[in-house]
N, CA, C and O atoms as CSV, one atom per row, in Angstrom:
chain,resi,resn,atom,element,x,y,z
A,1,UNK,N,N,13.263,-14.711,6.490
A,1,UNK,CA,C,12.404,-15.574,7.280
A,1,UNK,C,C,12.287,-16.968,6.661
A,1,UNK,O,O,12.430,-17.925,7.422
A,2,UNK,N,N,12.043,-17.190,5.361
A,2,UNK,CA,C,11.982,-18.340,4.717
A,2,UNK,C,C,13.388,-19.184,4.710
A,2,UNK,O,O,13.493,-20.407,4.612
A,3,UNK,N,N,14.454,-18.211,4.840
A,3,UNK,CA,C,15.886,-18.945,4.814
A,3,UNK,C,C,15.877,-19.841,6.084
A,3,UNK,O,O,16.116,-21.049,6.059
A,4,UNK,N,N,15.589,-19.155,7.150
A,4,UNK,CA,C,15.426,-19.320,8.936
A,4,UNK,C,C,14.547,-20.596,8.745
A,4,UNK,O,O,14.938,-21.609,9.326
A,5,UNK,N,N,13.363,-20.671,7.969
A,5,UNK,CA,C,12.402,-22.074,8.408
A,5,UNK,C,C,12.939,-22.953,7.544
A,5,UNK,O,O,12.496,-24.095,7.671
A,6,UNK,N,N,13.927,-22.760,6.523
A,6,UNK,CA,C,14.430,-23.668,5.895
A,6,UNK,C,C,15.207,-24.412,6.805
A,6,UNK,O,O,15.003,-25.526,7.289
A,7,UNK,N,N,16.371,-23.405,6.997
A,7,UNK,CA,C,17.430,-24.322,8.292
A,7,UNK,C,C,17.134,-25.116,9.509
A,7,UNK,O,O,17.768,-26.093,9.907
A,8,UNK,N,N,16.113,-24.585,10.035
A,8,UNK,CA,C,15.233,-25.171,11.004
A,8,UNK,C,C,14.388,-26.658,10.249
A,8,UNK,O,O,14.435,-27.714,10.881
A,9,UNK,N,N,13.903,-26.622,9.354
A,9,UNK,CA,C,13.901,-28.115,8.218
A,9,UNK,C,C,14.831,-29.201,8.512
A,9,UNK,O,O,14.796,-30.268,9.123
A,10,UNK,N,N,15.631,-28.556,7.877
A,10,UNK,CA,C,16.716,-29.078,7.457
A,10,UNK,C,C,18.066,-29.984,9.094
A,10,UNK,O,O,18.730,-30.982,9.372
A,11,UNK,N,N,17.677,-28.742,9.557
A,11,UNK,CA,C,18.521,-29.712,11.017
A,11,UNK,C,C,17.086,-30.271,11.911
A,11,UNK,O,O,17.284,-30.891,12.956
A,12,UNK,N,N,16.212,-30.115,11.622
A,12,UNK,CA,C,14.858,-31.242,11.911
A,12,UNK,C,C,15.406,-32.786,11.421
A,12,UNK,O,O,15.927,-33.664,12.110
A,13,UNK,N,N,15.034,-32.772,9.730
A,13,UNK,CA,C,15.434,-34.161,9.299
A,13,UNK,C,C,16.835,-34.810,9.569
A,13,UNK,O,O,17.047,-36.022,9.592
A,14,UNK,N,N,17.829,-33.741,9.785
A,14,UNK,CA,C,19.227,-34.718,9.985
A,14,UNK,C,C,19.304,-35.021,11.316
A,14,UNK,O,O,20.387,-35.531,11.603
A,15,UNK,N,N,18.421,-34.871,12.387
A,15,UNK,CA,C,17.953,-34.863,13.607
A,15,UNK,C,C,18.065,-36.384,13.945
A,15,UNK,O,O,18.755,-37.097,14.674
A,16,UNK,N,N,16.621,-36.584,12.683
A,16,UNK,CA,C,15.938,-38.402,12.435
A,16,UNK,C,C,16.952,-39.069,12.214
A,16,UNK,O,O,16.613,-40.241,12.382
A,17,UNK,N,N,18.364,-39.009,11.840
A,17,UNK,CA,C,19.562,-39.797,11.316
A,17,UNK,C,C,20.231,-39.898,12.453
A,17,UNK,O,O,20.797,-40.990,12.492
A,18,UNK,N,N,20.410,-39.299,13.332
A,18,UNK,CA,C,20.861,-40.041,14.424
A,18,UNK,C,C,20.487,-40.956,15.033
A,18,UNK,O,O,19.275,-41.013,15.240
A,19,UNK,N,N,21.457,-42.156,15.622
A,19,UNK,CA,C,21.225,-43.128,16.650
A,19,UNK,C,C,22.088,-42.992,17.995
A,19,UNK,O,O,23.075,-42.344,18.344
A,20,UNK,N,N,21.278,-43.864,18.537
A,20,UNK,CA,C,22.241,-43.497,19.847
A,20,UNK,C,C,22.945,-44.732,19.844
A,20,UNK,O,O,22.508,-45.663,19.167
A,21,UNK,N,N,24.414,-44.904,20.801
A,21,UNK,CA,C,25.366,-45.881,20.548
A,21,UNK,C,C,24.421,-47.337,21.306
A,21,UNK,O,O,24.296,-48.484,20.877
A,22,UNK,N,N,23.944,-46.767,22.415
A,22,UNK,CA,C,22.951,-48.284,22.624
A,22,UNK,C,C,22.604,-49.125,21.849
A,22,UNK,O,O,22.847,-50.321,21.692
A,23,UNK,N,N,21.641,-47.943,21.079
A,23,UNK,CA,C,21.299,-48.677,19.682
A,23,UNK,C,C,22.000,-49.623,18.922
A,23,UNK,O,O,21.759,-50.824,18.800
A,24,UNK,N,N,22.995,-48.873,18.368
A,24,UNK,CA,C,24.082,-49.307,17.756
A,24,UNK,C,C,25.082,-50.503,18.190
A,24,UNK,O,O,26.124,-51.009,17.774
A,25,UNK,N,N,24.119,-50.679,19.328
A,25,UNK,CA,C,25.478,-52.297,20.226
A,25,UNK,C,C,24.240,-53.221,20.336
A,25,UNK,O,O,24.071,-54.053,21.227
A,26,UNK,N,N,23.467,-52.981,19.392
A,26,UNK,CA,C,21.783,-54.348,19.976
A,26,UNK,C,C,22.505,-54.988,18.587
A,26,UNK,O,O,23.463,-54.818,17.833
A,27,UNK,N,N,21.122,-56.001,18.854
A,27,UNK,CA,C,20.800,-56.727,17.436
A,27,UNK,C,C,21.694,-56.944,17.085
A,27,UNK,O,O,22.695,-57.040,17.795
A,28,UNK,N,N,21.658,-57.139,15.569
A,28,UNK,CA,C,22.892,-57.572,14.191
A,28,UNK,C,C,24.263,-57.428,14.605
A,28,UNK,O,O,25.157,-58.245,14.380
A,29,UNK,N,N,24.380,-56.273,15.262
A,29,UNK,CA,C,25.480,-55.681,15.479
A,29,UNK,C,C,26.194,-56.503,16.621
A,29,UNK,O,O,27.281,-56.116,17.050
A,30,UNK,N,N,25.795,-57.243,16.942
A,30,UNK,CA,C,26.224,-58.030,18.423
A,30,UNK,C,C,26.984,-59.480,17.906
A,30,UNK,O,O,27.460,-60.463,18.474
A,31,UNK,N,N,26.824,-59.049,16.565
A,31,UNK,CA,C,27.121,-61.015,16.181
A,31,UNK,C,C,28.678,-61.040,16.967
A,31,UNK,O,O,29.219,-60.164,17.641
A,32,UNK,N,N,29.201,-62.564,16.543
A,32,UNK,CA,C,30.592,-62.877,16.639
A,32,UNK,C,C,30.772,-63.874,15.337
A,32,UNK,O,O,30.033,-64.090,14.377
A,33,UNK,N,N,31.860,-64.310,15.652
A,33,UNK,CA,C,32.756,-64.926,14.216
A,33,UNK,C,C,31.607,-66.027,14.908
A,33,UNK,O,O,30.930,-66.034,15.936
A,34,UNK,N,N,31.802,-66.973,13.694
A,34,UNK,CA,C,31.434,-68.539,13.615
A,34,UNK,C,C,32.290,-69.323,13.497
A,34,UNK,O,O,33.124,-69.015,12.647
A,35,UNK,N,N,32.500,-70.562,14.186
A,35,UNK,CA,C,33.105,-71.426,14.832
A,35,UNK,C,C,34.287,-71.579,13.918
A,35,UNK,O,O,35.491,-71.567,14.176
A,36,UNK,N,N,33.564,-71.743,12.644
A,36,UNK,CA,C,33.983,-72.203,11.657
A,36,UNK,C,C,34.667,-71.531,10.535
A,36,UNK,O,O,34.955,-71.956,9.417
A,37,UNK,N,N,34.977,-69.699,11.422
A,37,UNK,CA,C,35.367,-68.845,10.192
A,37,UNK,C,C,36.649,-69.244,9.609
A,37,UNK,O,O,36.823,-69.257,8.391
A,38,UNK,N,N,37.684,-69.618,10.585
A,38,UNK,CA,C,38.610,-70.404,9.586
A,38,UNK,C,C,38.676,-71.332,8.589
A,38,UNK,O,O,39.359,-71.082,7.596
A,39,UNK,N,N,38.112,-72.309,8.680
A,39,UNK,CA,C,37.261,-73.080,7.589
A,39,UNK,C,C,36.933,-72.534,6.407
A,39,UNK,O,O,37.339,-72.891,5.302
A,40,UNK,N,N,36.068,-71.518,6.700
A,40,UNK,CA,C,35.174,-70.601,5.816
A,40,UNK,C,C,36.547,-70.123,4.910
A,40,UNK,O,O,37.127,-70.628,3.949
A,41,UNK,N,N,36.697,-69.256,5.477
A,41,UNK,CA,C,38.145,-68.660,5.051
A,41,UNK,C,C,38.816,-69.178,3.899
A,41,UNK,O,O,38.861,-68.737,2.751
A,42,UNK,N,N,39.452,-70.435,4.535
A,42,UNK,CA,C,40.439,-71.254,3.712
A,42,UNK,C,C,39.592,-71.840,2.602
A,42,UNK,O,O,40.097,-71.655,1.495
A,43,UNK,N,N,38.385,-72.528,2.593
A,43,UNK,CA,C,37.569,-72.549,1.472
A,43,UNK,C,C,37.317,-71.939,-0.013
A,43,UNK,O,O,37.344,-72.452,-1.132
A,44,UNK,N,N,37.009,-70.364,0.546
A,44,UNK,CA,C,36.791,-69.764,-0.045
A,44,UNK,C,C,38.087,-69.151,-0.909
A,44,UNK,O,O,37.949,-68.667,-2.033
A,45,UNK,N,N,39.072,-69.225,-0.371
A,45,UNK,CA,C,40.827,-68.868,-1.257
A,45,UNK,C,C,41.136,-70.208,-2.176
A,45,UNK,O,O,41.660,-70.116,-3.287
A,46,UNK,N,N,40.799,-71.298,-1.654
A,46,UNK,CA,C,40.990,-72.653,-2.024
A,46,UNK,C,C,39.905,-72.680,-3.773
A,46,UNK,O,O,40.134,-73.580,-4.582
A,47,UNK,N,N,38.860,-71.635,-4.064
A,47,UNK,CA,C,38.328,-71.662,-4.886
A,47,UNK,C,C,38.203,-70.790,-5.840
A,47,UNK,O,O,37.813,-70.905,-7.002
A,48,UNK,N,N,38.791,-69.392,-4.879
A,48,UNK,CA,C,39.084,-68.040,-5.933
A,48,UNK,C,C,40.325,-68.193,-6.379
A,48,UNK,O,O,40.424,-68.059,-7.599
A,49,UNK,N,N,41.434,-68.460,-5.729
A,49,UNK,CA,C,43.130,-68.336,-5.805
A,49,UNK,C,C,42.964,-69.172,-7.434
A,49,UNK,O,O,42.048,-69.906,-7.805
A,50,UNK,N,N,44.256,-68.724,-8.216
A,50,UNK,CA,C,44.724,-69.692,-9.333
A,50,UNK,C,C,45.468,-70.634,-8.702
A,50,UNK,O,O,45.216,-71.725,-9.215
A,51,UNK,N,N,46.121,-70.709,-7.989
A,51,UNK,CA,C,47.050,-71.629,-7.519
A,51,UNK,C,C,46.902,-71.432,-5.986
A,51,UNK,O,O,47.827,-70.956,-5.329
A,52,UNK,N,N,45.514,-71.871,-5.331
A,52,UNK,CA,C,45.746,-71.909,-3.864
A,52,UNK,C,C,47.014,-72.814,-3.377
A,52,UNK,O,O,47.656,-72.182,-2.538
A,53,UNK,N,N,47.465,-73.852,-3.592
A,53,UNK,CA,C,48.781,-74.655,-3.230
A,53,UNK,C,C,49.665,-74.066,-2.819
A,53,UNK,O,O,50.391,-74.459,-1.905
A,54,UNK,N,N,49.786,-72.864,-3.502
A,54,UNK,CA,C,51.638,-72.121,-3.671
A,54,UNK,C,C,51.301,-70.711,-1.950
A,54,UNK,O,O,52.022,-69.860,-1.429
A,55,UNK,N,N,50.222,-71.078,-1.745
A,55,UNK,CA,C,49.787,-69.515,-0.667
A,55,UNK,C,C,51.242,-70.165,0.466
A,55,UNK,O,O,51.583,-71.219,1.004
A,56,UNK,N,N,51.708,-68.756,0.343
A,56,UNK,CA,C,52.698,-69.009,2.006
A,56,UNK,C,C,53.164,-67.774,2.471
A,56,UNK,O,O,53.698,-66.843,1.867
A,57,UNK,N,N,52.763,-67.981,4.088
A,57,UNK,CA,C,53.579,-66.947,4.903
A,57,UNK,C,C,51.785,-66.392,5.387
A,57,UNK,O,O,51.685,-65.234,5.793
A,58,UNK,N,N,50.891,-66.991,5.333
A,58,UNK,CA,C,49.441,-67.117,5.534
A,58,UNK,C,C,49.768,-66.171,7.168
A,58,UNK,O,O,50.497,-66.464,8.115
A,59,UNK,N,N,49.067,-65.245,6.981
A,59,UNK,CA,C,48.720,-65.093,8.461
A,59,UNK,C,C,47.175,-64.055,8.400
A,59,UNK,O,O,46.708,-63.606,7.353
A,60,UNK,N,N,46.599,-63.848,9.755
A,60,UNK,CA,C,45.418,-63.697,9.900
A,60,UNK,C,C,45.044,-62.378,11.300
A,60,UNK,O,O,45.523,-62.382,12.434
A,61,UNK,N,N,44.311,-61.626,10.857
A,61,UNK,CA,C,43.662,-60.891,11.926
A,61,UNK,C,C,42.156,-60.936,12.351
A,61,UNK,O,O,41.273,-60.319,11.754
A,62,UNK,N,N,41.950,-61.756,13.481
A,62,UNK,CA,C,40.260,-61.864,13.830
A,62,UNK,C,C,40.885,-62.321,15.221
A,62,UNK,O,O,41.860,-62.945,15.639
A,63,UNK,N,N,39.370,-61.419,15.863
A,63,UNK,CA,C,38.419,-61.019,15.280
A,63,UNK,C,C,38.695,-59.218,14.989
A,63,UNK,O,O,39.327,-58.458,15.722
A,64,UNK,N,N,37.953,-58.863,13.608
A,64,UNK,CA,C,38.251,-57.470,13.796
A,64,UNK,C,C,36.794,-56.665,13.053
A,64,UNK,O,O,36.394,-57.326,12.095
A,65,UNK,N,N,36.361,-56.007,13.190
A,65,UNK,CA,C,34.971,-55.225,12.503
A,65,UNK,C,C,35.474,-54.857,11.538
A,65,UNK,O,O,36.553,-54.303,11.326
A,66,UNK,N,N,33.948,-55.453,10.355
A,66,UNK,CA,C,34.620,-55.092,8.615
A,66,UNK,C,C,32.897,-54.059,8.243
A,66,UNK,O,O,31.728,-54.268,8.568
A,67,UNK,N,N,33.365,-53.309,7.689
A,67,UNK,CA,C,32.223,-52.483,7.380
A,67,UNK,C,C,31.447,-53.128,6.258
A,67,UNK,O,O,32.124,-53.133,5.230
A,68,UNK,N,N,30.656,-53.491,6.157
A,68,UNK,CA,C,29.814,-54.131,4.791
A,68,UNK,C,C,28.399,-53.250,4.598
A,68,UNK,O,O,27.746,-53.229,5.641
A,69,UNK,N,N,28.011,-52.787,3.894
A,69,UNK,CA,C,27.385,-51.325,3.508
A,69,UNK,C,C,27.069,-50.641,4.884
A,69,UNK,O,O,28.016,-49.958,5.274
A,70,UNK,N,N,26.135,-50.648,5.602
A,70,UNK,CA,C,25.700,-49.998,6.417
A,70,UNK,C,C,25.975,-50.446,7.928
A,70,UNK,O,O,25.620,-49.847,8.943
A,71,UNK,N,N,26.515,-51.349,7.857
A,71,UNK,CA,C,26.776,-52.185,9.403
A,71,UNK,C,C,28.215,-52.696,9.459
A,71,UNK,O,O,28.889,-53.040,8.488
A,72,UNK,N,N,28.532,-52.694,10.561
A,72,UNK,CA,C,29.451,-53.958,10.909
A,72,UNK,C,C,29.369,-54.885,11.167
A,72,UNK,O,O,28.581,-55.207,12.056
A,73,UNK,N,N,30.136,-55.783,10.529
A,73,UNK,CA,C,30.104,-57.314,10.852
A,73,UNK,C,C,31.502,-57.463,11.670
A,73,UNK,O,O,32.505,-56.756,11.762
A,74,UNK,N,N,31.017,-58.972,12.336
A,74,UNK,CA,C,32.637,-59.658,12.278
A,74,UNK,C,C,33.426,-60.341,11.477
A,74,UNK,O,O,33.141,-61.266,10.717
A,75,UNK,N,N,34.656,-59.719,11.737
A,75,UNK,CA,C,34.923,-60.381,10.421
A,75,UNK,C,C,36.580,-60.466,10.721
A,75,UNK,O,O,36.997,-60.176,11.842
A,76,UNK,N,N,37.604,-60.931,9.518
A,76,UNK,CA,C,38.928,-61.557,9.932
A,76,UNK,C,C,39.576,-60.541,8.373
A,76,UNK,O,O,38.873,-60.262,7.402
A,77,UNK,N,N,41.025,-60.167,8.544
A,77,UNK,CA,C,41.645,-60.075,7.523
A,77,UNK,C,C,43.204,-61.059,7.238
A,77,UNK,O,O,44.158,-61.254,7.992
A,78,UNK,N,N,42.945,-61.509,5.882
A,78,UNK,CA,C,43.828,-62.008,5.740
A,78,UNK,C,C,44.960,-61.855,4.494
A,78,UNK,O,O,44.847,-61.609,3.293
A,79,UNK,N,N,46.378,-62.189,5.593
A,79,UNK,CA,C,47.523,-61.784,3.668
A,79,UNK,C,C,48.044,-62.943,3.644
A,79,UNK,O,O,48.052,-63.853,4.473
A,80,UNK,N,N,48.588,-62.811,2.366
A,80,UNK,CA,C,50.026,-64.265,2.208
A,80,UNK,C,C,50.435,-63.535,0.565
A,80,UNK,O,O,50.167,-62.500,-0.047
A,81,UNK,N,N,51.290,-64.873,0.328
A,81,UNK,CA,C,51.967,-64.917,-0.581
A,81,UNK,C,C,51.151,-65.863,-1.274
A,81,UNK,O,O,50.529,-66.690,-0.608
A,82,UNK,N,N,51.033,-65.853,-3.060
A,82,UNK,CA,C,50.394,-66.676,-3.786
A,82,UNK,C,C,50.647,-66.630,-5.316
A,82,UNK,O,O,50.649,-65.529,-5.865
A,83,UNK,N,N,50.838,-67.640,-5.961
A,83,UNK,CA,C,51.336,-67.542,-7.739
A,83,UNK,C,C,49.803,-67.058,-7.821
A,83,UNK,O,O,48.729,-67.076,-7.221
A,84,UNK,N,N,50.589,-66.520,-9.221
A,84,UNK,CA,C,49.489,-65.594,-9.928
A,84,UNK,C,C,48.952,-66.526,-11.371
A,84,UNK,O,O,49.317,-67.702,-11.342
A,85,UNK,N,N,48.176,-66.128,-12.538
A,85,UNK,CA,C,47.738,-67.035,-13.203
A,85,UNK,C,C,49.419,-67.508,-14.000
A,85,UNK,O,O,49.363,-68.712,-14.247
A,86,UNK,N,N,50.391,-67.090,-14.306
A,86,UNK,CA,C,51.620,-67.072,-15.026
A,86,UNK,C,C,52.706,-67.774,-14.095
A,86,UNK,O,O,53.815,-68.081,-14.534
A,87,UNK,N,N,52.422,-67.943,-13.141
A,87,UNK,CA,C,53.235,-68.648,-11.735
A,87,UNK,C,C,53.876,-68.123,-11.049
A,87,UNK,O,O,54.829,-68.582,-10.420
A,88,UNK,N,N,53.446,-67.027,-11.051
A,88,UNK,CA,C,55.096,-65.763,-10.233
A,88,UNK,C,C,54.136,-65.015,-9.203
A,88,UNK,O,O,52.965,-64.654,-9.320
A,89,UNK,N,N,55.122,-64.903,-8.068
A,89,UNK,CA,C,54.632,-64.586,-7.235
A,89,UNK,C,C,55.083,-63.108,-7.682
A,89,UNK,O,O,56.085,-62.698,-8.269
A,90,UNK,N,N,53.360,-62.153,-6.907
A,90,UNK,CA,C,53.711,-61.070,-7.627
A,90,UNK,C,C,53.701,-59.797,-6.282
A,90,UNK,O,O,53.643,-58.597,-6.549
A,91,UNK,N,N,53.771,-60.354,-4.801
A,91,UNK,CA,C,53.407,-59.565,-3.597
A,91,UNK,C,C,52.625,-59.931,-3.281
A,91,UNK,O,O,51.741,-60.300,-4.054
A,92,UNK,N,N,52.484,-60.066,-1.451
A,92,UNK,CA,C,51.621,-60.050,-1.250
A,92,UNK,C,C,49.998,-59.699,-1.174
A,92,UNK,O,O,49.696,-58.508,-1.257
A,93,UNK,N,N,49.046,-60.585,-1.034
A,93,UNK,CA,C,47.597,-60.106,-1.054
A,93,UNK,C,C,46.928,-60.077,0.207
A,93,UNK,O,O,47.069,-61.070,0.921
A,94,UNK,N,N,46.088,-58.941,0.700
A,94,UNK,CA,C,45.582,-59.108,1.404
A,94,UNK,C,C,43.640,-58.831,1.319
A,94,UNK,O,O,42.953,-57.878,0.953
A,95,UNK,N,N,43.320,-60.211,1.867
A,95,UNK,CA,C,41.669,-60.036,1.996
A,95,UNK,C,C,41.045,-60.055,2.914
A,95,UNK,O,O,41.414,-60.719,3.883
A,96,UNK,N,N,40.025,-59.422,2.932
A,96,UNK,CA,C,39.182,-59.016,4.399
A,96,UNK,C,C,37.835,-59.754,4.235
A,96,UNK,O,O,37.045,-59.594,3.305
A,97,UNK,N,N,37.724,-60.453,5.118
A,97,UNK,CA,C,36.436,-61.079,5.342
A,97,UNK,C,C,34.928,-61.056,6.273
A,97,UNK,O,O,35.036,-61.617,7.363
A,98,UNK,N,N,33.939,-60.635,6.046
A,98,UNK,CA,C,32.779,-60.667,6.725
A,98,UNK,C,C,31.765,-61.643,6.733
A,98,UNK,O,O,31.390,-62.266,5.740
A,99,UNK,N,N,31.190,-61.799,8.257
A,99,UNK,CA,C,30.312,-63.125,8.651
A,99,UNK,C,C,28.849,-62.318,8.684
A,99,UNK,O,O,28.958,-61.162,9.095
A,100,UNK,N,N,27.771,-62.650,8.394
A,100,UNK,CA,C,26.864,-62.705,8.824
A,100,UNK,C,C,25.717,-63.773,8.984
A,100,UNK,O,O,25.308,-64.704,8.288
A,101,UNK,N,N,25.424,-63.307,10.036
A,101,UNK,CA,C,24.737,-65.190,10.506
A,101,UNK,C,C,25.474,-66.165,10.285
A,101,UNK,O,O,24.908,-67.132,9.777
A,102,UNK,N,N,26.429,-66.244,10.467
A,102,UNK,CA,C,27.641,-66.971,10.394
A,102,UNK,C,C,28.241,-68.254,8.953
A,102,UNK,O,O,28.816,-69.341,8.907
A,103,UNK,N,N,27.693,-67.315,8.045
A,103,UNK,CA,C,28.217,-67.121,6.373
A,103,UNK,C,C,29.010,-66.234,6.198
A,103,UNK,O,O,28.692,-65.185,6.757
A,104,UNK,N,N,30.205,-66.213,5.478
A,104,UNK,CA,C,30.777,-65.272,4.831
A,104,UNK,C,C,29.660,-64.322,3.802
A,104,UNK,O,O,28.612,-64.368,3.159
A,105,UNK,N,N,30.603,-63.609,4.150
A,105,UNK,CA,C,29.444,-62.379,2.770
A,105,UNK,C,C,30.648,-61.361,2.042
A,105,UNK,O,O,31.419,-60.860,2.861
A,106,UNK,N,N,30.869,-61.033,0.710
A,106,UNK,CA,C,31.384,-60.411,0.327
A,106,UNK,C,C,31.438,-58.781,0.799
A,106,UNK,O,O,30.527,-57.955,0.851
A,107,UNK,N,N,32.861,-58.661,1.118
A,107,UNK,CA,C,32.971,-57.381,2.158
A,107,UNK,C,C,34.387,-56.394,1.332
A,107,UNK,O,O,35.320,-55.882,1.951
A,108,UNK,N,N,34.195,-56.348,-0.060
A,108,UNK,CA,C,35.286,-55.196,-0.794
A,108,UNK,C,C,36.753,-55.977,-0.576
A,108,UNK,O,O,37.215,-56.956,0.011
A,109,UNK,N,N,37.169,-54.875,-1.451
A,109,UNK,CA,C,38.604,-54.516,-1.601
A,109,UNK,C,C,39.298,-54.160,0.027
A,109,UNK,O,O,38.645,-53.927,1.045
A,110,UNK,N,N,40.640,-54.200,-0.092
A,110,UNK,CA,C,41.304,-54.046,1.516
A,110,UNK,C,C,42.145,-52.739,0.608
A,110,UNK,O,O,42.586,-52.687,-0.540
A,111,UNK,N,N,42.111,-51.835,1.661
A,111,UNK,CA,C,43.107,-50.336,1.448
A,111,UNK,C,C,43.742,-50.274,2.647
A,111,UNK,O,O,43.327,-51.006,3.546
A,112,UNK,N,N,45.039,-49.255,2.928
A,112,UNK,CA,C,45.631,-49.321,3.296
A,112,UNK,C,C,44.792,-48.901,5.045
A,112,UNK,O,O,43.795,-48.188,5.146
A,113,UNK,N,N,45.464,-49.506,6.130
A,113,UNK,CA,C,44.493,-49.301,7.379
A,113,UNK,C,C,43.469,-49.758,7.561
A,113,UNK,O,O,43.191,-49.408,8.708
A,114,UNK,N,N,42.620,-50.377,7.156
A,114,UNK,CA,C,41.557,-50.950,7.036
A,114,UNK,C,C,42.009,-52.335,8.217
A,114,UNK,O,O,41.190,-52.724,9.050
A,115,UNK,N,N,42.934,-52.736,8.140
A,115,UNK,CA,C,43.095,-54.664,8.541
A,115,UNK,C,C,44.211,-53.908,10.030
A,115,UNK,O,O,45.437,-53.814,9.985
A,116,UNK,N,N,43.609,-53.618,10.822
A,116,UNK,CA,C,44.639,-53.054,11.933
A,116,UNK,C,C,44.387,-54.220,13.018
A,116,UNK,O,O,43.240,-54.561,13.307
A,117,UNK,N,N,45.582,-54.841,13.633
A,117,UNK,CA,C,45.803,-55.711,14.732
A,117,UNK,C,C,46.785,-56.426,14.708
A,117,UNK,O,O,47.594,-55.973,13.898
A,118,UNK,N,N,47.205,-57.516,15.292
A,118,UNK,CA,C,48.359,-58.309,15.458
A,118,UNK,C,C,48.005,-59.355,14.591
A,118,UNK,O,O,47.035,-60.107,14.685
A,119,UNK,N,N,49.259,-59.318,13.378
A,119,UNK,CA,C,48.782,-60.431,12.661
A,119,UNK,C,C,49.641,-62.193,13.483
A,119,UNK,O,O,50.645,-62.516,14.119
A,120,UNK,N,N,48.697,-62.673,13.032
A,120,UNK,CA,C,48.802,-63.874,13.769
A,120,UNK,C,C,49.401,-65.172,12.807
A,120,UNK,O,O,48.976,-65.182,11.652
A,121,UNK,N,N,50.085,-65.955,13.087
A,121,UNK,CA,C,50.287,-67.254,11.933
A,121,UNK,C,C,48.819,-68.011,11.602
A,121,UNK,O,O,48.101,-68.386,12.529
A,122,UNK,N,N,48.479,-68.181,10.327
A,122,UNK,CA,C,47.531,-69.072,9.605
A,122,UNK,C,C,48.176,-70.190,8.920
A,122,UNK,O,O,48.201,-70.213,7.689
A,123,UNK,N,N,48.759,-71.226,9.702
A,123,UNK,CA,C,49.274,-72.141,8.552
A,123,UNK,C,C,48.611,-73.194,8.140
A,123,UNK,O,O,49.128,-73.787,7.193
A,124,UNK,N,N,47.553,-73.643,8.586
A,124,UNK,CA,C,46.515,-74.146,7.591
A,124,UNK,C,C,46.195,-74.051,6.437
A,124,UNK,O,O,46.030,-74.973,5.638
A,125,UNK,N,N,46.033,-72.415,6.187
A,125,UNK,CA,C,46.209,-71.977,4.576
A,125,UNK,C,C,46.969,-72.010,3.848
A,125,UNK,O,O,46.588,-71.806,2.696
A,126,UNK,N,N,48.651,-72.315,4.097
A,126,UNK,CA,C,49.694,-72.446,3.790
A,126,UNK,C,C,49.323,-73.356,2.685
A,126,UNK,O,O,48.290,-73.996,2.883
A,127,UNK,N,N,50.119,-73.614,1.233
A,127,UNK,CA,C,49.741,-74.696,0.615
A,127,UNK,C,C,51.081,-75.521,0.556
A,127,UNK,O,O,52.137,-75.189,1.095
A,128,UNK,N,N,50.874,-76.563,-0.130
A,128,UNK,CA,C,52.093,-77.433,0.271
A,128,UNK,C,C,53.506,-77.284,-0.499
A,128,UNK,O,O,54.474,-77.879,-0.024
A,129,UNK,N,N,53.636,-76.620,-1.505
A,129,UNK,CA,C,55.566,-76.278,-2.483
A,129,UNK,C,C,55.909,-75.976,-1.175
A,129,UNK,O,O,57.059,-75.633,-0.902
């Protein structure tokens, strides 16, 4: 009997963890990119990269949903080619980017499947060699 009111507990509280998809399409969840995510983008490589200059073969996927802890954002993934701190290109990199309120926000590491869509040319990011 005590096992029985346990389980009955127990699928009570995982009950409260559901949402319904309505839910789930309001608010936060409704954003879009900002005007300016390309901008953003190229900025932000222009200041992490050792050698942003050398980036080539730049291309881009947005808009695409990036998971950032508990939500989705919008957000863009991007690869290229780029020297490393020693000057050698060592393969391509690819980074995934998330907006909220239309700031970038740090959104992880990219694994394999994660960046799914038609990648598109970015040659803006391209640097000039």
């Amino acid at each position: 009997m005590k096992s029985q009111i346990a389980v009955v507990i127990s699928l009570a509280a995982l009950a409260g963890c559901t949402t319904s998809s309505a839910s789930q399409n309001t608010g936060k969840s409704a954003q879009s990119l900002p005007a300016n995510y390309r901008a953003q983008i190229i900025e932000r490589l222009r200041t992490k990269l050792n050698d942003p200059f050398s980036i080539k073969e730049a291309e881009i996927i947005a808009p695409t949903p990036i998971s950032a802890g508990f939500e989705k954002l919008p957000g863009a993934c991007v690869r290229f080619f780029a020297k490393n701190q020693y000057g050698a290109y060592m393969g391509q990199d690819i980074y995934r980017t998330a907006f909220k309120n239309g700031v970038m926000v740090p959104s992880g590491t990219v694994v394999q499947g994660m960046c799914e869509g038609t990648w598109q040319p970015f040659s803006e990011l391209n640097g000039k060699e």
